[in-house]
Steps between C-alpha positions, in 0.01 A plus 500: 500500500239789506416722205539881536291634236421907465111562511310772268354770680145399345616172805567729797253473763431666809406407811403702828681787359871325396582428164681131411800585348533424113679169494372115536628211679447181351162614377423720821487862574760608722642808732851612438586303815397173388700603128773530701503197672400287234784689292765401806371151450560484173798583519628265770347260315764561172768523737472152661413370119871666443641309805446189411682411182775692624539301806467179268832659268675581862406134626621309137857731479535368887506176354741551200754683807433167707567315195794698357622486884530149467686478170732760634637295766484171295764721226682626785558171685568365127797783470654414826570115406711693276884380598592904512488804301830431308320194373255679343528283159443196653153325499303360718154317501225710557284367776228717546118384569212468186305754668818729444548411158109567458531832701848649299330377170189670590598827692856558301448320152700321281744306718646159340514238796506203289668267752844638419803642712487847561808794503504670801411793266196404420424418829552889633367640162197304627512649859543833365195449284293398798613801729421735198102311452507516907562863517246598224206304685615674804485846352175402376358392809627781668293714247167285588523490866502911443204455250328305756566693806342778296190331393453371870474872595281604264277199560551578895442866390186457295335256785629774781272738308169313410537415872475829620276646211265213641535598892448856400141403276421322795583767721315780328204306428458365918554937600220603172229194661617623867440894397171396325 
């Protein structure tokens, strides 16, 4: 990444009549064009260093959803083998997959599987649990996606405008060695 530095005066130099401007570029003299561009630069550059762990949080809470997803319809199917609601106190065998025992005690917390039969209760306190963890990664993700559809703009933004601080330099200097 370059280094903007300001210059002392005592550092200003002329040549064939136009002044450099104060500030250095990674050691170099430079006009107030080239500050700007290297400034746009720069700051595209902190955006995209922004992007990236946020699209590495957006990626890992897609897998918890995918995960949680999962567990969801494991407790769901679970609470239908349920003989009806009026049976509520009666218990079944919970058959649910490792992985969703490793998910729910991972994601949701302290939930006792130990091999026993379950109240349907439990079962839809469960469910309710994972729709509540569901809905707060959503809300969350909802939140980053904005994040990130910001940052993409200003990174789109501040590459826009070292583009066309560039093609004007370039056009400015080609019409001062066509005039000379």
């Amino acid at each position: 990444m370059a280094t903007i530095e300001k210059q002392t005066p005592v550092t200003m130099s002329q040549s064939w009549g136009v002044a450099f401007s104060d500030y250095k570029v990674d050691g170099k003299a430079v006009d107030f064009q080239d500050l700007m561009i290297a400034i746009s630069e720069r700051r595209a550059t902190v955006v995209e260093g922004e992007v990236s762990p946020l699209t590495t949080r957006i990626k890992n809470r897609n897998a918890s959803l995918e995960k949680l997803g999962s567990a969801l319809a494991d407790l769901t199917r679970e609470q239908a083998s349920f003989a009806s609601d009026a049976a509520g106190d009666k218990r079944s065998d919970l058959e649910i997959s490792q992985t969703t025992k490793d998910t729910l005690a991972s994601e949701i917390g302290n939930l006792n599987f130990d091999n026993r039969k379950m109240l349907k209760r439990e079962v839809e306190e469960w469910i309710q649990r994972v729709k509540s963890k569901i809905d707060a990664l959503n809300n969350q993700s909802q939140t980053d996606m904005t994040r990130l559809q910001s940052l993409v703009d200003r990174r789109d933004e501040s590459y826009s405008t070292a583009s066309n601080l560039m093609s004007a330099v370039s056009d400015t200097r080609s019409n001062l060695i066509r005039n000379l």
